[in-house]
PyMOL Python script that loads the backbone (N, CA, C, O; Angstrom):
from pymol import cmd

cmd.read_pdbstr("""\
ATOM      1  N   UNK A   1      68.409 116.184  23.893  1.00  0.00           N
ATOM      2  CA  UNK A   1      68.704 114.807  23.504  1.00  0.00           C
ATOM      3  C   UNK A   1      67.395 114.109  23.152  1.00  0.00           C
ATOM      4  O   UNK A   1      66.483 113.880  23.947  1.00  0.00           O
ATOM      5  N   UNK A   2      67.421 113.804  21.869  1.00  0.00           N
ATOM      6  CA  UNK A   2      66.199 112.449  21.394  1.00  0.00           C
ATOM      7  C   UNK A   2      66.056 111.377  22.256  1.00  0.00           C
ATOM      8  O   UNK A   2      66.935 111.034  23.047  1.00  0.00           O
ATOM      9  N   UNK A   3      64.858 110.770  22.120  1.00  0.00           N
ATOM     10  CA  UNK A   3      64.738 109.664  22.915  1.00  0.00           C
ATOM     11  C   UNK A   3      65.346 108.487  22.109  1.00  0.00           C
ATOM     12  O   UNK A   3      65.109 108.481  20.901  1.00  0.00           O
ATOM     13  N   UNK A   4      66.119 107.468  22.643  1.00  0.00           N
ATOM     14  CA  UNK A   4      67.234 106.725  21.906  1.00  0.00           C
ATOM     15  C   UNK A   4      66.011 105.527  21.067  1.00  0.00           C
ATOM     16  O   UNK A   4      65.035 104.979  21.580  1.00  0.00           O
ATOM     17  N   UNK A   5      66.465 105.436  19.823  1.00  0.00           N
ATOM     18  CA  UNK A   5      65.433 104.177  19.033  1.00  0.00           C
ATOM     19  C   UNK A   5      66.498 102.729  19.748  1.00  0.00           C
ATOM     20  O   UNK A   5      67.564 102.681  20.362  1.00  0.00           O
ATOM     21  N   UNK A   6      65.409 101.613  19.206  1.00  0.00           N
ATOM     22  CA  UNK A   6      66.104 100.383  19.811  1.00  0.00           C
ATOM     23  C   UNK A   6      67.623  99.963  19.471  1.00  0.00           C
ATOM     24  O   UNK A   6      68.499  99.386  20.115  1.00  0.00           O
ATOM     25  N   UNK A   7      67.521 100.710  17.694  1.00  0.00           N
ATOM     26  CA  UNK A   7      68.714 100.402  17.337  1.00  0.00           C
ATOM     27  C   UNK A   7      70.080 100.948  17.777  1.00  0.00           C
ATOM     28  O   UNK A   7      71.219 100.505  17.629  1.00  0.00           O
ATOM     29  N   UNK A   8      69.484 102.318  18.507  1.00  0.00           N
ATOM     30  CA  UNK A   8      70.515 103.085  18.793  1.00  0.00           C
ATOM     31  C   UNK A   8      71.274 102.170  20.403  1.00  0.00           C
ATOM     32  O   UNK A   8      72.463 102.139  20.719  1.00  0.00           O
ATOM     33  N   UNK A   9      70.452 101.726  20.914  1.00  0.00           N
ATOM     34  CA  UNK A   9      70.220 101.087  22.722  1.00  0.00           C
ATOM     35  C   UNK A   9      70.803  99.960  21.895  1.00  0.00           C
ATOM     36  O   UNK A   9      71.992  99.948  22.213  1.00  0.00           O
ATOM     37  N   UNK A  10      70.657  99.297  21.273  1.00  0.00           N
ATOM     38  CA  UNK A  10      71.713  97.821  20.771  1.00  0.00           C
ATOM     39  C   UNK A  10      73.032  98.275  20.852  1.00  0.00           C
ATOM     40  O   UNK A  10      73.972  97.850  21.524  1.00  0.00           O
ATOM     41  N   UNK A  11      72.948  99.298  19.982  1.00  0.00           N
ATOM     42  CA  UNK A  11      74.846  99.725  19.625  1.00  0.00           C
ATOM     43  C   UNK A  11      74.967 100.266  21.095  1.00  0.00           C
ATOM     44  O   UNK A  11      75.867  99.630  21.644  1.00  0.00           O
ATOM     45  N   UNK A  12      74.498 101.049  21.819  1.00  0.00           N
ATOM     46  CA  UNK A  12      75.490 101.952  22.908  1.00  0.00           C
ATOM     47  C   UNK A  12      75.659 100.046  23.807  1.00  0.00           C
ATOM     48  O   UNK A  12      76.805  99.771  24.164  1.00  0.00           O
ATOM     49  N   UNK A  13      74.869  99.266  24.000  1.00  0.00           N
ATOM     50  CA  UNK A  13      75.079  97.911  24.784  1.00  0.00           C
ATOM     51  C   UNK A  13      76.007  97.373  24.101  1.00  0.00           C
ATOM     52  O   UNK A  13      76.924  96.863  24.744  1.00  0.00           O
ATOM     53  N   UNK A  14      76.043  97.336  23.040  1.00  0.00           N
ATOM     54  CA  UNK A  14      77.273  96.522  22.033  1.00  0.00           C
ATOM     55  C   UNK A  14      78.873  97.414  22.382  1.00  0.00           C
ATOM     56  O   UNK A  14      79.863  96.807  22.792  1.00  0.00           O
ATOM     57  N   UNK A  15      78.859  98.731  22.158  1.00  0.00           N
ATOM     58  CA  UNK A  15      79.911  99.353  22.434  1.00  0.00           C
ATOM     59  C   UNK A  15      80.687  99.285  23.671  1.00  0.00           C
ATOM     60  O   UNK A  15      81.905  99.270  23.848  1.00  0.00           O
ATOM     61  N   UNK A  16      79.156  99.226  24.941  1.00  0.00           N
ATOM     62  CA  UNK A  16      79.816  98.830  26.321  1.00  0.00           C
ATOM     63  C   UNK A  16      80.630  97.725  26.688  1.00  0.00           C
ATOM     64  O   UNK A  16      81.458  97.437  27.552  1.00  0.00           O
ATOM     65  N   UNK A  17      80.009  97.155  25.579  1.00  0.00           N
ATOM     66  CA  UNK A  17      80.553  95.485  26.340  1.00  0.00           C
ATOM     67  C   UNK A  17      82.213  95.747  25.568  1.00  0.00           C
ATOM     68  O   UNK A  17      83.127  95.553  26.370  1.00  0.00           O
ATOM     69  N   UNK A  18      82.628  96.122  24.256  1.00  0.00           N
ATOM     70  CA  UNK A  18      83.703  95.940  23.638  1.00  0.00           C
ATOM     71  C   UNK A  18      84.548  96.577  24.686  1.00  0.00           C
ATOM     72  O   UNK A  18      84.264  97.684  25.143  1.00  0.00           O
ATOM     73  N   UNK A  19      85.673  95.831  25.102  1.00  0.00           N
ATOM     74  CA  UNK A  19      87.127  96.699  25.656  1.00  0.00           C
ATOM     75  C   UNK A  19      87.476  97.693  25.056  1.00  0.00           C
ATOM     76  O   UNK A  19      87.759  98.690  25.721  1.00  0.00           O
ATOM     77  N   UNK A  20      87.533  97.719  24.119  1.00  0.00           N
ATOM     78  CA  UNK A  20      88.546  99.013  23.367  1.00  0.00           C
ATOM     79  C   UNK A  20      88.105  99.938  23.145  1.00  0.00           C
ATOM     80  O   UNK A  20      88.813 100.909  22.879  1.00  0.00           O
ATOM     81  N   UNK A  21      86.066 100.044  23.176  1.00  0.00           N
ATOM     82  CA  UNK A  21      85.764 101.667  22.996  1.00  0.00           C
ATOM     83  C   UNK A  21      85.420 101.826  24.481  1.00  0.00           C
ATOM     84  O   UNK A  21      84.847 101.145  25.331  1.00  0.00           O
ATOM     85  N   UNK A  22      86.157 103.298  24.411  1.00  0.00           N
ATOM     86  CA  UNK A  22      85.656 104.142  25.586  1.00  0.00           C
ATOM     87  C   UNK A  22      84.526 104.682  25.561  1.00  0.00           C
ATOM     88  O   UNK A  22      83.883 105.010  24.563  1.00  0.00           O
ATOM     89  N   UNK A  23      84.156 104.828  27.022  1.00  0.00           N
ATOM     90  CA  UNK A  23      82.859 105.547  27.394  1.00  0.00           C
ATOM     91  C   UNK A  23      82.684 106.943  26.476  1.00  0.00           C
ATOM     92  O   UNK A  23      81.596 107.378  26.100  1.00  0.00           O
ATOM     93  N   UNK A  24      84.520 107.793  26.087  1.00  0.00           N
ATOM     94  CA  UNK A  24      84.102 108.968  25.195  1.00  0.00           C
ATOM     95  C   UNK A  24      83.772 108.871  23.957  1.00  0.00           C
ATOM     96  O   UNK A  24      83.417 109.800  23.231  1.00  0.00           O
ATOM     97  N   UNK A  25      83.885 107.661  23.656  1.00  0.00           N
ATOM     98  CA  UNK A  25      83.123 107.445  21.784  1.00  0.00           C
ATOM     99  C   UNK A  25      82.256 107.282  21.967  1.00  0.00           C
ATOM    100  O   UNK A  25      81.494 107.778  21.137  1.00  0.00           O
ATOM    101  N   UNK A  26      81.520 106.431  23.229  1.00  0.00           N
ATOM    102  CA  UNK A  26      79.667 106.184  23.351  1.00  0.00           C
ATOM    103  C   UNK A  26      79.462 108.053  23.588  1.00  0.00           C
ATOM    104  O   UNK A  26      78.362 108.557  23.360  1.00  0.00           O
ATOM    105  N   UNK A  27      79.994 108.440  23.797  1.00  0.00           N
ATOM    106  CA  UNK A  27      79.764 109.978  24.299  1.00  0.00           C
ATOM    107  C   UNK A  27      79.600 110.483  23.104  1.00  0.00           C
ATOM    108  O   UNK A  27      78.521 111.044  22.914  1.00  0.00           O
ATOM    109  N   UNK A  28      80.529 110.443  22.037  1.00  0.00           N
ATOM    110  CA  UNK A  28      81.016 111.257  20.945  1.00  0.00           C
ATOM    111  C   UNK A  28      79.603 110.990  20.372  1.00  0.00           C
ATOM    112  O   UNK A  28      78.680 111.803  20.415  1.00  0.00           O
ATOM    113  N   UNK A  29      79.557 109.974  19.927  1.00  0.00           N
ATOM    114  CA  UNK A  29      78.464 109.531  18.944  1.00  0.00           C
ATOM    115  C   UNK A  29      76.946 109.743  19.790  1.00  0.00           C
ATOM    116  O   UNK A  29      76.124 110.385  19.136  1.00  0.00           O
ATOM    117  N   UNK A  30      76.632 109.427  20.728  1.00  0.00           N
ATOM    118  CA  UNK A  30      75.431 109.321  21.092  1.00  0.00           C
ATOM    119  C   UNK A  30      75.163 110.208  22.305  1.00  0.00           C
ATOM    120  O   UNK A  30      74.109 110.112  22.934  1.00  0.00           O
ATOM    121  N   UNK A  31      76.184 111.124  22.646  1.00  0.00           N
ATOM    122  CA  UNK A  31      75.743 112.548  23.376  1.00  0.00           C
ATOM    123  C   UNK A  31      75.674 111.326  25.259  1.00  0.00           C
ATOM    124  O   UNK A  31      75.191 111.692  26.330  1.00  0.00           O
ATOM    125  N   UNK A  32      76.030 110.599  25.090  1.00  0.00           N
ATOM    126  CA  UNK A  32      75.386 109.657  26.683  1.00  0.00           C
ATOM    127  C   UNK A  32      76.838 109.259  27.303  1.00  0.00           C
ATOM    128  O   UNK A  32      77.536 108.363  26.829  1.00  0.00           O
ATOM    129  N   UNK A  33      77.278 110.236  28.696  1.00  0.00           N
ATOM    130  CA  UNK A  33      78.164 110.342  29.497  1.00  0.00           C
ATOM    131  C   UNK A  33      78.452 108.884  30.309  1.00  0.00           C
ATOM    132  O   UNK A  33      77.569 108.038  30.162  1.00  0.00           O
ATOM    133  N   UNK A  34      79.433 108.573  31.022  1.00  0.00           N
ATOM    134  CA  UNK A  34      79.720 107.282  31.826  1.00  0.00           C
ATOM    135  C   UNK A  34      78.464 106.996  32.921  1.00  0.00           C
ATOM    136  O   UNK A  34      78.460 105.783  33.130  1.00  0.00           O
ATOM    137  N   UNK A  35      77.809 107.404  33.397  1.00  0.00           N
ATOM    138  CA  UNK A  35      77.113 107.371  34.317  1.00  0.00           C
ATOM    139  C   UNK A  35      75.779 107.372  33.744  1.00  0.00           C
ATOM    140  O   UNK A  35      74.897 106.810  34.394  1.00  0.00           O
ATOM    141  N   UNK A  36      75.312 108.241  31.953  1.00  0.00           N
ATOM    142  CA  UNK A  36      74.365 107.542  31.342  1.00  0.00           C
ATOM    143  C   UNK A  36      74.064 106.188  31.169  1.00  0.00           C
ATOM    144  O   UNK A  36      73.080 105.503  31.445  1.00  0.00           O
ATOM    145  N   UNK A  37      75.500 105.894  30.476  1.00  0.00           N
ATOM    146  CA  UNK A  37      75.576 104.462  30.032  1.00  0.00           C
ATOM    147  C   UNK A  37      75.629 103.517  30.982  1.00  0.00           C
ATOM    148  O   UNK A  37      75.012 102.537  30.564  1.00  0.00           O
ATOM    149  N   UNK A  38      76.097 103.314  32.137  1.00  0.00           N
ATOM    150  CA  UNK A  38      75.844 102.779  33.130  1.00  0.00           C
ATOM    151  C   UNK A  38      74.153 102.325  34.015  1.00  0.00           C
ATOM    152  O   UNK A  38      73.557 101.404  34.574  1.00  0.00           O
ATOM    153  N   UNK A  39      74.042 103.742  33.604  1.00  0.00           N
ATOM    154  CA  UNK A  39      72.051 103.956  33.432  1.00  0.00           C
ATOM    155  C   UNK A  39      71.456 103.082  33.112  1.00  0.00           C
ATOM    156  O   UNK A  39      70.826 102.343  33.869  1.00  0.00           O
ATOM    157  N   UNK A  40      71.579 102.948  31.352  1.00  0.00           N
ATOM    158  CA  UNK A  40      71.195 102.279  30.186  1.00  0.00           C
ATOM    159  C   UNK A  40      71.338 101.149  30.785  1.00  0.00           C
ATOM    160  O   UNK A  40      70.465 100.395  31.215  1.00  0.00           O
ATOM    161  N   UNK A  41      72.783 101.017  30.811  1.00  0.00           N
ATOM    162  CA  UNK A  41      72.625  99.264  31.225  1.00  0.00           C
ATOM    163  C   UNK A  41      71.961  98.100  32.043  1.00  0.00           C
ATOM    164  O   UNK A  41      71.628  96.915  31.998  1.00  0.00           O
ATOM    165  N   UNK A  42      71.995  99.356  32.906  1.00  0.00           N
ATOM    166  CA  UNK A  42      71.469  98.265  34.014  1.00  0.00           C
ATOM    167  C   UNK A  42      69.744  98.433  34.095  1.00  0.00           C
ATOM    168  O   UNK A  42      69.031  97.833  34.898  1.00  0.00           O
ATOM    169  N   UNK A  43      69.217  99.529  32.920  1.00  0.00           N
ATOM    170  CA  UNK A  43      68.158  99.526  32.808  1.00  0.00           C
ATOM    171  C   UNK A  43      67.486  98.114  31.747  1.00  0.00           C
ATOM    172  O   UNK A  43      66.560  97.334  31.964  1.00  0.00           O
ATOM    173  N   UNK A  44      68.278  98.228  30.766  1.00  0.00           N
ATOM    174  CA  UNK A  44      68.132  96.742  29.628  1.00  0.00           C
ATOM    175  C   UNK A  44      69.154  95.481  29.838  1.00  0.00           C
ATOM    176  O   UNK A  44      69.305  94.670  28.924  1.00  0.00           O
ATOM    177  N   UNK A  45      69.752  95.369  30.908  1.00  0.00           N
ATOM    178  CA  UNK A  45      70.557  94.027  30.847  1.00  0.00           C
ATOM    179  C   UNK A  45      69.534  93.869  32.201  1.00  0.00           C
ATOM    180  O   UNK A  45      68.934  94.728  32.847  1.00  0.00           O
ATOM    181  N   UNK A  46      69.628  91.891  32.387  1.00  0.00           N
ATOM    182  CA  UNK A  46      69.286  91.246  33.672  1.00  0.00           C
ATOM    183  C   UNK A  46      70.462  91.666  34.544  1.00  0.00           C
ATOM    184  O   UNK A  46      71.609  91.945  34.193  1.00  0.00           O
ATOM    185  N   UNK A  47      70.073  91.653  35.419  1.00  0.00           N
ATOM    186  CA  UNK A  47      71.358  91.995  37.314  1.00  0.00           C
ATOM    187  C   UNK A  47      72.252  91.194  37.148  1.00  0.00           C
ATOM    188  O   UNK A  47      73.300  91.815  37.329  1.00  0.00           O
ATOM    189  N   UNK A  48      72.461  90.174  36.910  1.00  0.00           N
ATOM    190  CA  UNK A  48      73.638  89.310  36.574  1.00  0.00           C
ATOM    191  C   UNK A  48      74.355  89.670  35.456  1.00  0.00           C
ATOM    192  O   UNK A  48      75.581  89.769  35.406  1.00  0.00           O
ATOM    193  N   UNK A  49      73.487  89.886  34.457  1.00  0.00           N
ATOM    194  CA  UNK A  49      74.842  90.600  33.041  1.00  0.00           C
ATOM    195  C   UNK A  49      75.453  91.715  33.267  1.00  0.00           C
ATOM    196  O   UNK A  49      76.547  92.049  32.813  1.00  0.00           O
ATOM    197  N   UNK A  50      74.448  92.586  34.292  1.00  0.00           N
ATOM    198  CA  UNK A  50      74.694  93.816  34.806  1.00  0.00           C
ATOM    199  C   UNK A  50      75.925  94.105  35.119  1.00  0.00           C
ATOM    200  O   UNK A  50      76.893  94.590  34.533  1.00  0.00           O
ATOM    201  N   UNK A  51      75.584  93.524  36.652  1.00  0.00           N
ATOM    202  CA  UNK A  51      76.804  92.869  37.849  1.00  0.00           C
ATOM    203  C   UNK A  51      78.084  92.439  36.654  1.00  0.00           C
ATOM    204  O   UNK A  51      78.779  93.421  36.392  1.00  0.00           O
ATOM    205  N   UNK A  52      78.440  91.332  36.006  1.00  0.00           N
ATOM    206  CA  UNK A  52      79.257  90.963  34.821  1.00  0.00           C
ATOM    207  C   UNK A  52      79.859  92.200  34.208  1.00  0.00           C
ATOM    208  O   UNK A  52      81.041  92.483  34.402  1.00  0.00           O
ATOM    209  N   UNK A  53      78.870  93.114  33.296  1.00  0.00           N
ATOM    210  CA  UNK A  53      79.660  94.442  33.252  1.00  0.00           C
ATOM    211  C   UNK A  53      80.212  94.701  33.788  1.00  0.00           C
ATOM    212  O   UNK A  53      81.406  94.667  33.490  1.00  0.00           O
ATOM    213  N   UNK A  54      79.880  95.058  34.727  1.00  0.00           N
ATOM    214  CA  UNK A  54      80.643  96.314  35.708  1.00  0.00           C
ATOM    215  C   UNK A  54      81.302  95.785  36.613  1.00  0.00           C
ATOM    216  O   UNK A  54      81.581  96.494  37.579  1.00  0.00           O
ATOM    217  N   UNK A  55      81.686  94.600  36.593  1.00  0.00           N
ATOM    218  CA  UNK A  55      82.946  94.260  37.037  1.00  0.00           C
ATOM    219  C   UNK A  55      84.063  94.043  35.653  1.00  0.00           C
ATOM    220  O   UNK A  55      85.283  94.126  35.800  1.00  0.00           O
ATOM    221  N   UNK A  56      83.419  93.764  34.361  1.00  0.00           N
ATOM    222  CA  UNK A  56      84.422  93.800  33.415  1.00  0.00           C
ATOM    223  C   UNK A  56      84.886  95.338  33.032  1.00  0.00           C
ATOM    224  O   UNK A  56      85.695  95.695  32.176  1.00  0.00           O
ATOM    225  N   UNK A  57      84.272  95.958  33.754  1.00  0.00           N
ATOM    226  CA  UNK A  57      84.706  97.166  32.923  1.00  0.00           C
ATOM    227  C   UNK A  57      85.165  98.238  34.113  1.00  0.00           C
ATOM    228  O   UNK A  57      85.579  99.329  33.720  1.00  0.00           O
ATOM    229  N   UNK A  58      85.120  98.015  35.389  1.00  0.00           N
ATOM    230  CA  UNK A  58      85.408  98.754  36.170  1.00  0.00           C
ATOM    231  C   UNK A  58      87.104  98.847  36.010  1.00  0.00           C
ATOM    232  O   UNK A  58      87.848  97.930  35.661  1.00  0.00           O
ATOM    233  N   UNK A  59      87.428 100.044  36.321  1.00  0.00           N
ATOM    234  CA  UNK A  59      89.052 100.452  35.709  1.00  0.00           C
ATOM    235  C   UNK A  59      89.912 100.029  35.250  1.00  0.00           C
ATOM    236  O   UNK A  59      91.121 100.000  35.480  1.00  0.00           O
ATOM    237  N   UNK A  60      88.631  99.310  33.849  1.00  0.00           N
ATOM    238  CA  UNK A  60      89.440  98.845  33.023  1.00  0.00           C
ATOM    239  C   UNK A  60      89.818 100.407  31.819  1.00  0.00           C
ATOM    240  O   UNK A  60      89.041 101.108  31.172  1.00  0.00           O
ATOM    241  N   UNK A  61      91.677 100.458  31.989  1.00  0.00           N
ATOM    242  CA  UNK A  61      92.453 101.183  31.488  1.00  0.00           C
ATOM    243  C   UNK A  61      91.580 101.397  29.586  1.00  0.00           C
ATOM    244  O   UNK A  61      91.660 102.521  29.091  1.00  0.00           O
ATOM    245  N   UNK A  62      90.979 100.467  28.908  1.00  0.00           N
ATOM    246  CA  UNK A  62      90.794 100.500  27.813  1.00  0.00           C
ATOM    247  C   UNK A  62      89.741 101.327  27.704  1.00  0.00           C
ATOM    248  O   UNK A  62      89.558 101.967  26.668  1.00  0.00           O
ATOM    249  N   UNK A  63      88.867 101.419  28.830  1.00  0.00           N
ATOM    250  CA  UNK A  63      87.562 102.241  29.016  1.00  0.00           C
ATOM    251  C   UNK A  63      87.266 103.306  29.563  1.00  0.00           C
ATOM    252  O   UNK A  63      86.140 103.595  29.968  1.00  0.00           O
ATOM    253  N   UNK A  64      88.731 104.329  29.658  1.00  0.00           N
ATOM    254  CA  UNK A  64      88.810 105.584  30.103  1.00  0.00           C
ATOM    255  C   UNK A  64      89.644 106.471  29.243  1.00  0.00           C
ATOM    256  O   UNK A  64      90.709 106.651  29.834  1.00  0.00           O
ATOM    257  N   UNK A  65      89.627 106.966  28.351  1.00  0.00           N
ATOM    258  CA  UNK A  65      90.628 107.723  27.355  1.00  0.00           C
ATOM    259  C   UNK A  65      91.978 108.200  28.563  1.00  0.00           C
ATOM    260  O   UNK A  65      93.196 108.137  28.394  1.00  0.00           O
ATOM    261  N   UNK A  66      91.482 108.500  29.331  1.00  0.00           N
ATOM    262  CA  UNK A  66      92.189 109.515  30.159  1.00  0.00           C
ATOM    263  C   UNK A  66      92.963 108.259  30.678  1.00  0.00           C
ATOM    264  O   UNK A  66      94.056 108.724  31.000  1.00  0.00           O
ATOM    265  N   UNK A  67      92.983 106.862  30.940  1.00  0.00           N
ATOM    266  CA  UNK A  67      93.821 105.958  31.477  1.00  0.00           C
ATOM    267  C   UNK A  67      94.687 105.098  30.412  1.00  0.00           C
ATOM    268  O   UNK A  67      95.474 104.199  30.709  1.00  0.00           O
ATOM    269  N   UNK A  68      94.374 105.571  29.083  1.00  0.00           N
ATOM    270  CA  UNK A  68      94.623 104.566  28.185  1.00  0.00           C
ATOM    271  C   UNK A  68      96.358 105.091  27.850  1.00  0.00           C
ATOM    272  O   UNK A  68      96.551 106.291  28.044  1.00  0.00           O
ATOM    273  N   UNK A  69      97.309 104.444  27.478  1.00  0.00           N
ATOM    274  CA  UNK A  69      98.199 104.376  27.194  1.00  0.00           C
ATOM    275  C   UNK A  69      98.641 105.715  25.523  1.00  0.00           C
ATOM    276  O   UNK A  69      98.357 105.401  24.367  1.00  0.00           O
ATOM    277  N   UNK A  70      99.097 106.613  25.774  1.00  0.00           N
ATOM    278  CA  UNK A  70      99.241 107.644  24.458  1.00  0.00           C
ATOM    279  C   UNK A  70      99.665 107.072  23.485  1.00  0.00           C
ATOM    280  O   UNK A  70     100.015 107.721  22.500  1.00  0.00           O
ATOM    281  N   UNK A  71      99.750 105.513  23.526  1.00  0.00           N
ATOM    282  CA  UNK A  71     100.287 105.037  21.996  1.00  0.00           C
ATOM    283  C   UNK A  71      98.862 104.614  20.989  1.00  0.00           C
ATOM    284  O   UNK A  71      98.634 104.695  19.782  1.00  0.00           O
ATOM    285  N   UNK A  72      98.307 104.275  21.830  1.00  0.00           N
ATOM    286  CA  UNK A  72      96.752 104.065  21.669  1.00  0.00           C
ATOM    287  C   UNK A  72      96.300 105.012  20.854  1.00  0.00           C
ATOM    288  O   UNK A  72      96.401 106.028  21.541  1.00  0.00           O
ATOM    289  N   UNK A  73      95.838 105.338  19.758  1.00  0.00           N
ATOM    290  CA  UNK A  73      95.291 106.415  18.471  1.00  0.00           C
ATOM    291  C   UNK A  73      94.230 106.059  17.790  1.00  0.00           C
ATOM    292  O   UNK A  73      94.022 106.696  16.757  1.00  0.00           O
ATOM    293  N   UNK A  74      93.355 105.060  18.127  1.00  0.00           N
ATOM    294  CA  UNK A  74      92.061 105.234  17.619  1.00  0.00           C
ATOM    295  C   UNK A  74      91.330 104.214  18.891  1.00  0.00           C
ATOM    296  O   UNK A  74      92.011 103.610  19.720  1.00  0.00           O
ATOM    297  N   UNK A  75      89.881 104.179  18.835  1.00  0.00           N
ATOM    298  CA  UNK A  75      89.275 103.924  19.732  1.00  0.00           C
ATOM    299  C   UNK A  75      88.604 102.955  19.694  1.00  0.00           C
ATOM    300  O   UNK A  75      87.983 102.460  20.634  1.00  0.00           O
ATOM    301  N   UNK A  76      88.680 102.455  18.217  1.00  0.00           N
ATOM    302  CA  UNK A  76      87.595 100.881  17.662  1.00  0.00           C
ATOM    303  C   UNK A  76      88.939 100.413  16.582  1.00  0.00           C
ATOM    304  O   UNK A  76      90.030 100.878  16.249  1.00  0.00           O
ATOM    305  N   UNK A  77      87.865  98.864  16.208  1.00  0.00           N
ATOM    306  CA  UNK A  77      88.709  98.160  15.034  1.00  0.00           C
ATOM    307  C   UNK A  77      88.081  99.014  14.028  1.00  0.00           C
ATOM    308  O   UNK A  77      87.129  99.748  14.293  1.00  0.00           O
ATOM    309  N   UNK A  78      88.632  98.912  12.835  1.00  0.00           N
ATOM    310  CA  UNK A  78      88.202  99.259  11.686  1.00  0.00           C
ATOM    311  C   UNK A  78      87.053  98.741  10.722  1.00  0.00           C
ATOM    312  O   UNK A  78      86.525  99.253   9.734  1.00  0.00           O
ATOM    313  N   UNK A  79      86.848  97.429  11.435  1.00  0.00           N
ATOM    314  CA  UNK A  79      85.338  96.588  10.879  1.00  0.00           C
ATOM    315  C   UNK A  79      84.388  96.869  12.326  1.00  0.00           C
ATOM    316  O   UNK A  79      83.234  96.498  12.543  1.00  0.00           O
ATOM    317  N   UNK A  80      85.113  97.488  13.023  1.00  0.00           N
ATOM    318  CA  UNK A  80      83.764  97.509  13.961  1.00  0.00           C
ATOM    319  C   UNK A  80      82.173  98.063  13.907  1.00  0.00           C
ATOM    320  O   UNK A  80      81.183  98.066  14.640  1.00  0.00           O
ATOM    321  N   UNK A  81      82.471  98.415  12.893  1.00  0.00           N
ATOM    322  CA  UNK A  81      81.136  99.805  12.824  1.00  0.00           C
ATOM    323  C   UNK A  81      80.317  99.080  11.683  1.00  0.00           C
ATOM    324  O   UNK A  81      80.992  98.940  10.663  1.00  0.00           O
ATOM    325  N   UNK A  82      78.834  98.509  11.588  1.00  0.00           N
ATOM    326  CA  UNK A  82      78.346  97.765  11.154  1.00  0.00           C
ATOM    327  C   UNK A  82      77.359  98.963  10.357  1.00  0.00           C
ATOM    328  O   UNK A  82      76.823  99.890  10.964  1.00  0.00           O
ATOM    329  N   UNK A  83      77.233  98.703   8.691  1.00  0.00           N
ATOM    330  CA  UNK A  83      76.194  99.295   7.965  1.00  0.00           C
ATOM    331  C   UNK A  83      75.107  99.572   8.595  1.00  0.00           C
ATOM    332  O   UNK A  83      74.163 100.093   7.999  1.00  0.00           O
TER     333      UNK A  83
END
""", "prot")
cmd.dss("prot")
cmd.show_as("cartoon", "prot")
cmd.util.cbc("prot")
cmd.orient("prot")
């Protein structure tokens, strides 16, 4: 694994925060498991945005493929993904 550029550390923080992508698309795309990204975060957010995460995202159903509902068929909006 490369060492991540800034731009790459914007998007995996941007992706965390969105409800609807799962930890396996930050995976897909950037090779960095639930417990990476969790890493990341709390390495570049202050303890309070931190803390904020990870209570917004703790089992939350939208942020586990494996909890998400099988009607569910893609993992982002369709404008989500920025040039």
């Amino acid at each position: 694994m490369h060492p991540l550029r800034a731009d790459e550390i914007s998007r995996i923080i941007e992706m965390a925060w969105e409800d609807r992508t799962p930890f396996d698309a930050i995976k897909k795309l950037f090779g960095l498991d639930e417990s990476a990204v969790i890493k990341l975060m709390r390495g570049h957010l202050r303890r309070r945005a931190f803390c904020n995460w990870r209570q917004r995202v703790s089992d939350r159903k939208t942020k586990h493929v494996a909890k998400r509902s099988d009607q569910v068929i893609r993992a982002y909006c369709p404008t989500q993904y920025k040039p």
